[in-house]
LOZAKE-849054 format. One record per residue (C-alpha): y, x, z. Coordinates in pm, 1 decimal. Last residue first. Layout:
% residues N
{rec {Y,X,Z}} ...
This chain:
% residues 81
{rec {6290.9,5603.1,529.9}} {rec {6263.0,5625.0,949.7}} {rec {6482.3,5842.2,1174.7}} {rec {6648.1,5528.3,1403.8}} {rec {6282.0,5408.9,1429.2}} {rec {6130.5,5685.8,1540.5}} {rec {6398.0,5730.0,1820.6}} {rec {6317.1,5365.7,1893.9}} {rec {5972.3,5496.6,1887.8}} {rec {6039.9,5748.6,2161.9}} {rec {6260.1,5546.6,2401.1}} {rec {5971.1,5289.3,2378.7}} {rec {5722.0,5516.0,2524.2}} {rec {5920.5,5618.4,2788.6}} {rec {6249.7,5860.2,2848.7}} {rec {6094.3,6177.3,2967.6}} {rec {6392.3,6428.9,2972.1}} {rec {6425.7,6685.0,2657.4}} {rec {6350.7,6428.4,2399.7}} {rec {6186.8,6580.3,2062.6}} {rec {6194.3,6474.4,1677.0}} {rec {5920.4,6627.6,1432.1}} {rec {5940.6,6480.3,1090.1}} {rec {5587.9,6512.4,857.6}} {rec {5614.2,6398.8,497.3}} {rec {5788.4,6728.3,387.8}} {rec {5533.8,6922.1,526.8}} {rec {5686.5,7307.9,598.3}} {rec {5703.1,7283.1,962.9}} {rec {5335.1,7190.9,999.5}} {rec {5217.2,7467.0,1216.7}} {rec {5529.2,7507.6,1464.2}} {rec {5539.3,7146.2,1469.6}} {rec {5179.1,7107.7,1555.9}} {rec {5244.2,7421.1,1814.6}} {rec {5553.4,7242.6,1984.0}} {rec {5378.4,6927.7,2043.2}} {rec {5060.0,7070.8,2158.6}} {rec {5247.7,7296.1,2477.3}} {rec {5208.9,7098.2,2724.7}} {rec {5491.0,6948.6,2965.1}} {rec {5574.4,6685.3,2711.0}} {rec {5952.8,6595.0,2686.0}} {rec {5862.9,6269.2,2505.9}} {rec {5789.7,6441.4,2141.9}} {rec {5843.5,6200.1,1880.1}} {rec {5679.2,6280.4,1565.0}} {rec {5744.7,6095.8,1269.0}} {rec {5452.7,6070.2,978.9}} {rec {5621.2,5960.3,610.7}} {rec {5310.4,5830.5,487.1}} {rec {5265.7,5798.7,45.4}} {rec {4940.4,5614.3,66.7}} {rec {4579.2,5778.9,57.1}} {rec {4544.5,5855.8,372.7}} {rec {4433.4,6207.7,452.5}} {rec {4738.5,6400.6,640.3}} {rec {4750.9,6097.8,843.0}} {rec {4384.4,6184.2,989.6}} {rec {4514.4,6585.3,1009.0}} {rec {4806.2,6465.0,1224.8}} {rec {4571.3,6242.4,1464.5}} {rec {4357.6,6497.7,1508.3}} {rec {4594.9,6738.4,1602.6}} {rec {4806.8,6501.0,1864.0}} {rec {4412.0,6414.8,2010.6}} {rec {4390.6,6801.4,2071.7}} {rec {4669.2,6752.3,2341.6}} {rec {4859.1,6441.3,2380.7}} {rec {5117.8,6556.5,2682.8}} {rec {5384.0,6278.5,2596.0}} {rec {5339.7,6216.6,2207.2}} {rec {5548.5,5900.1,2023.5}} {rec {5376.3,5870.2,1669.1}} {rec {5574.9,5717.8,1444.5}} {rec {5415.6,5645.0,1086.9}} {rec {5662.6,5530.8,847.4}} {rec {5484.5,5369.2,512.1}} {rec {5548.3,5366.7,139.3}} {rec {5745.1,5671.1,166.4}} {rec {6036.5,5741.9,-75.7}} 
């Protein structure tokens, strides 16, 4: 069980999506990281997912029509431990 949920709503993030994945990937508590892709119209969402598949503390959860920023954490919240 995490000690923390991390959600991380992403519309078109680029390079800041990676960085922001590898600083998660080195804190020291147990994170369980949620992605929420807002129906992005680059491509960074789908290659961190693509890369980090096999993390078991990493979720990846999309929305195929732009809902908002609060669309996507309320999805966040709905998948959190």
């Amino acid at each position: 069980m995490p000690e923390i949920s991390i959600i991380v709503p992403c519309r078109n993030a680029g390079n800041a999506l990676f960085e922001c994945a590898q600083m998660l990937d080195r804190q020291t508590l147990e994170v369980e990281a949620i992605f929420v892709d807002d129906a992005s119209d680059d491509d960074a969402f789908n290659a961190l997912a693509a890369k980090e598949r096999n993390r078991k503390n990493f979720l990846f959860l999309r929305h195929d029509t732009p809902r908002g920023v609060s669309a996507a954490r309320n999805t966040g919240l709905r998948a959190a431990h």
